[in-house]
N, C-alpha and C positions, 0 to 999 in steps of 0.2 A: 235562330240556331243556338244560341248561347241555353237558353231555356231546355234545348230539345238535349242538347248534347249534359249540361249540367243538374238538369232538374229532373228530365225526364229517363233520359238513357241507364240511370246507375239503377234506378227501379224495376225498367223491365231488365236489365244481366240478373237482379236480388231474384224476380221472378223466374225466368229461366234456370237460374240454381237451382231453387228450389220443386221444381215444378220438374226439372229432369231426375233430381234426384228421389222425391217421391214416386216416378212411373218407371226408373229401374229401379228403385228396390221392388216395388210389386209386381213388375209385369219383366222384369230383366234379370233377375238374381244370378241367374247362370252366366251372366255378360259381364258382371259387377268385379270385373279383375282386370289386372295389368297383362293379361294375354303374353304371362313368360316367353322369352324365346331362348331360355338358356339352354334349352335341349342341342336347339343348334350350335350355339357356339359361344362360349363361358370366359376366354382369356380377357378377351376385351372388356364384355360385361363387367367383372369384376373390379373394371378400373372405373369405366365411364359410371355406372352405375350409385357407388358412393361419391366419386363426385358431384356429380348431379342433386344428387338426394340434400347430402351436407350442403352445398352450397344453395341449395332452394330453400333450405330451410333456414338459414342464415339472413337471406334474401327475405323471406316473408316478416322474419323475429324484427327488422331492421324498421321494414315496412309500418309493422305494429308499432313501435314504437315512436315512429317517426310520422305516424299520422293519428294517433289514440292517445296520445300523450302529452297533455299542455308543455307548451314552452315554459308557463310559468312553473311549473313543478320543477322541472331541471334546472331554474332558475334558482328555485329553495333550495335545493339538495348542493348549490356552489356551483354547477356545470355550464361555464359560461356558452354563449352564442359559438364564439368561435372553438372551442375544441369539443363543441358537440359536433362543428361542422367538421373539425382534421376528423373525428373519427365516423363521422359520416362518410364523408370523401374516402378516407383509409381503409376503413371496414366494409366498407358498401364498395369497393372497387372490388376488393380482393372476393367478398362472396359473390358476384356478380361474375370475375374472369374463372373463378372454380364452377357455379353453375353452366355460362360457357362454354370454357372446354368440354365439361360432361356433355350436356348435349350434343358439341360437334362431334365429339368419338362414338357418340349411341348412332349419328347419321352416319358417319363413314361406317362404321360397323352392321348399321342397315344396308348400305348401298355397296359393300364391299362382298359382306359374306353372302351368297346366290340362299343359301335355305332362307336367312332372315330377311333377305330382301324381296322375299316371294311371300312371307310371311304378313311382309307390311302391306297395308291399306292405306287408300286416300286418306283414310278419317286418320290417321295416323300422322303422315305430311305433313296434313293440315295444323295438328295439335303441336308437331316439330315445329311451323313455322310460327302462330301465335306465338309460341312461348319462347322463342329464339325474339322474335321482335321485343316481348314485352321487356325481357330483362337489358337487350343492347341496346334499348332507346333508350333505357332509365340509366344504364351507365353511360352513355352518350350525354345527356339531358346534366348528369353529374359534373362530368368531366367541361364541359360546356362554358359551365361555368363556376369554376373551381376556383377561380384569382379570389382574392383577400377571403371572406368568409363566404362566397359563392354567394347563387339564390336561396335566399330563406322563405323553404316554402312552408314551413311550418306556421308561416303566418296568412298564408292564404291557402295551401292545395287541404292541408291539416283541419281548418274547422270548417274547410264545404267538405272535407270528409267526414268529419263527426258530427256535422248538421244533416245529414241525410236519416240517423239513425232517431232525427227528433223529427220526422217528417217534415221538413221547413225549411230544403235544401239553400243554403244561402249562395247561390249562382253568384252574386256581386263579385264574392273573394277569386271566381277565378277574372273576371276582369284585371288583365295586364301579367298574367303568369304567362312565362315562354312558352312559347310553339311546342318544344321540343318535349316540358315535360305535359303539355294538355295533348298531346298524340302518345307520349307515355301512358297518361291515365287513360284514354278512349280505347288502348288496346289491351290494358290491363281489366277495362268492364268486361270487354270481348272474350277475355280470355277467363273469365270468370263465368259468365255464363256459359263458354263452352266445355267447361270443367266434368259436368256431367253426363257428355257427351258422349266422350271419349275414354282414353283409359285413364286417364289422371284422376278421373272416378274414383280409383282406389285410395286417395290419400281419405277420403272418410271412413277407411276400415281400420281404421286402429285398432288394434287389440288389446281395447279396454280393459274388458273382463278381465285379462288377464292377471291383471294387476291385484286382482282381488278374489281369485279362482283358490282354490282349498291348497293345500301342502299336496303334490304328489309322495309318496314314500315309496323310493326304490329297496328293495331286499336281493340281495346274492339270493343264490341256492345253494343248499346247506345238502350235500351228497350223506352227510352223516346220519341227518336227520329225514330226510324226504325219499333216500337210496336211488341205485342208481336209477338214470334216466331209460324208459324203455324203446326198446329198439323200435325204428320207424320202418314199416314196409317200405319195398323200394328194389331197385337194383343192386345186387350185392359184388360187389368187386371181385374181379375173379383174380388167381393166383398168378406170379409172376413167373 
């Protein structure tokens, strides 16, 4: 089991990524979005929404660095064990209760307003509940064990995770990691491979290009120069 869940499981979620999101871009393009529902109803959206967004993305920053990132480096740089861990603990609570809350107000806001809740799909639920679990285990998992400088998993969850990318997944290090954060990490592979599935699809559309797209040049109209604009056929208003 240790083998299957550590060695084997993180490869086939890599494959399932990758493998969902090479057969919708080519065979699903038109599916390749977050399926707006602001048509229906906007007030809520606009709160739950940047919630969500910020705090996910806060959540992932925290993640990267706290599994990609030798201890020893943040050792060089002066940033002891312990107030890497207050601001683990600090930082990582607070982007975790803001991802959260987003989420629960995108559900009430499904289950409330009858157009978006007509709107929503299983495969929808589904991706609501994955990603509800993955992040309150992980702030559970945190909280857990928070006394003096918590679990430092940066010595074990951290290089079985950057040992997977040298093919030679080191399984030993999770021997003796809590319950709490190895059902963190199982639902986090889950929730990785379902990525592509779903509409969360869309976090790999960023708009790259954009970044490096030419100068638009807007220009007035110059009545001086160009005279007046000519009249459009149409209905003509009738007199008062």
């Amino acid at each position: 089991m240790t083998t299957l869940l550590w060695g084997v499981l993180p490869y086939v979620a890599i494959a399932l990524l990758v493998a969902g999101l090479v057969w919708r871009y080519r065979y699903d393009k038109f599916g390749w979005t977050t399926r707006s529902s602001q048509v229906y109803e906007s007030k809520l959206l606009d709160i739950a929404s940047p919630a969500f967004h910020y705090g996910i993305l806060f959540v992932l920053a925290g993640h990267v660095v706290g599994l990609f990132i030798p201890m020893s480096w943040t050792d060089k740089v002066g940033i002891s064990e312990h107030t890497y861990h207050l601001f683990s603990l600090y930082g990582g609570t607070a982007a975790g209760v803001l991802t959260v809350a987003g989420i629960l107000l995108l559900v009430y806001r499904r289950r409330t307003r009858a157009p978006v809740f007509r709107a929503t799909t299983a495969n929808d639920k589904l991706m609501y509940l994955v990603l509800l679990g993955a992040i309150a285990l992980g702030m559970i998992a945190k909280l857990t064990h928070a006394s003096g400088d918590g679990y430092n998993y940066r010595e074990s969850v951290a290089p079985w995770a950057r040992s997977l990318f040298t093919l030679q997944p080191d399984i030993d290090r999770m021997h003796g990691v809590p319950v709490l954060y190895q059902v963190h990490a199982v639902i986090g592979m889950a929730l990785i491979a379902f990525v592509p599935y779903s509409r969360l699809v869309h976090m790999f559309s960023a708009p790259v290009r954009y970044l490096f797209r030419p100068y638009i040049v807007y220009r007035s109209r110059d009545p001086r120069q160009l005279g007046p604009r000519p009249e459009r056929r149409g209905w003509e208003k009738t007199g008062s």
